[in-house]
C-alpha positions as CSV (number, residue, x, y, z in Angstrom):
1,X,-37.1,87.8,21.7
2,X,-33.9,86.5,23.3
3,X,-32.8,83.4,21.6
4,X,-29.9,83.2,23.7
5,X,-29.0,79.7,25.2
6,X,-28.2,79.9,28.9
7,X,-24.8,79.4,30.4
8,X,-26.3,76.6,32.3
9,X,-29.3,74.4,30.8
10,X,-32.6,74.9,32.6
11,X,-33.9,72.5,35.1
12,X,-37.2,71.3,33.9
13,X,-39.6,68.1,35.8
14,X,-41.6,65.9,33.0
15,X,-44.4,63.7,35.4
16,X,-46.4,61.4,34.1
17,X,-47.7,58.0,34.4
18,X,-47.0,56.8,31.3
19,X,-43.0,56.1,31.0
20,X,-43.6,56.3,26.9
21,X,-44.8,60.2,27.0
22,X,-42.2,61.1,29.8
23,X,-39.8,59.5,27.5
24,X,-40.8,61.2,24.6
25,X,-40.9,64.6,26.6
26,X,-37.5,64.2,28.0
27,X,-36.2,63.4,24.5
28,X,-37.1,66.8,22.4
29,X,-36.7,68.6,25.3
30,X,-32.9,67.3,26.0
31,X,-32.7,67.8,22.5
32,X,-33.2,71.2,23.1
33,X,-30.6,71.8,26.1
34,X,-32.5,71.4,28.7
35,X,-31.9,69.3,31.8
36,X,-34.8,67.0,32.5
37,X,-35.8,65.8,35.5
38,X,-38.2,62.7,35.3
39,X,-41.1,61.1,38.0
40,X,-43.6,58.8,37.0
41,X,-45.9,59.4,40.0
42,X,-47.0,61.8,42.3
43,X,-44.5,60.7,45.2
44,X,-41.4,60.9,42.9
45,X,-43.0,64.6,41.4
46,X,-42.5,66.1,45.2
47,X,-39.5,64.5,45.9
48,X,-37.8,65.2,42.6
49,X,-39.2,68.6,42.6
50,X,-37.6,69.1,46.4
51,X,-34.2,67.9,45.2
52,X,-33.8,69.8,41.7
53,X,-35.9,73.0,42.3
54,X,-36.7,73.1,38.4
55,X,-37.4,76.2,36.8
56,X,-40.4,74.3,35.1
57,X,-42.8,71.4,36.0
58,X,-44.8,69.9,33.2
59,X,-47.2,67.3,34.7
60,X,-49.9,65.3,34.3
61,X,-53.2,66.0,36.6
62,X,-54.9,62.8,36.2
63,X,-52.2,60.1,37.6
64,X,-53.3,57.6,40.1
65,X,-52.9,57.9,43.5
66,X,-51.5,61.4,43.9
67,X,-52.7,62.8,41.4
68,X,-51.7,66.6,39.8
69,X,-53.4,68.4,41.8
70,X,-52.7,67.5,44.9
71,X,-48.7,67.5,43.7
72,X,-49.5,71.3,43.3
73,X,-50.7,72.1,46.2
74,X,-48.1,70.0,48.3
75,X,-45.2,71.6,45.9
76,X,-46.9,75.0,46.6
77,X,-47.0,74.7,50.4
């Protein structure tokens, strides 16, 4: 296991609906070294994910509106 810390900190999107959980996300994982992204809908999850290109997307599927599956498929395509 490599327990090396990258040179630069790893991109990573946290989307959810709930400002409270992305909060708490964004917290340990900042704590951790990681750069953290944040969207709180399924509009700001595609455009944040366009802009940053994170290495990792952690999101929530049942949002309203857009919800996480359709961000998927719109980030896959």
């Amino acid at each position: 296991m490599n327990t090396a810390t990258p040179s630069t900190p790893l991109p990573i999107l946290v989307v959810d609906d709930d400002p409270a959980l992305v909060g708490a996300i964004s917290a340990l994982l900042t704590a951790s070294d990681y750069q953290v992204y944040a969207a709180y809908n399924g509009v700001e999850a595609v455009e944040q994910f366009d802009v940053t290109k994170p290495a990792l997307v952690l999101l929530d599927l049942a949002m309203p509106g857009r919800d996480g599956l359709n961000v998927i498929h719109e980030i896959r395509t």
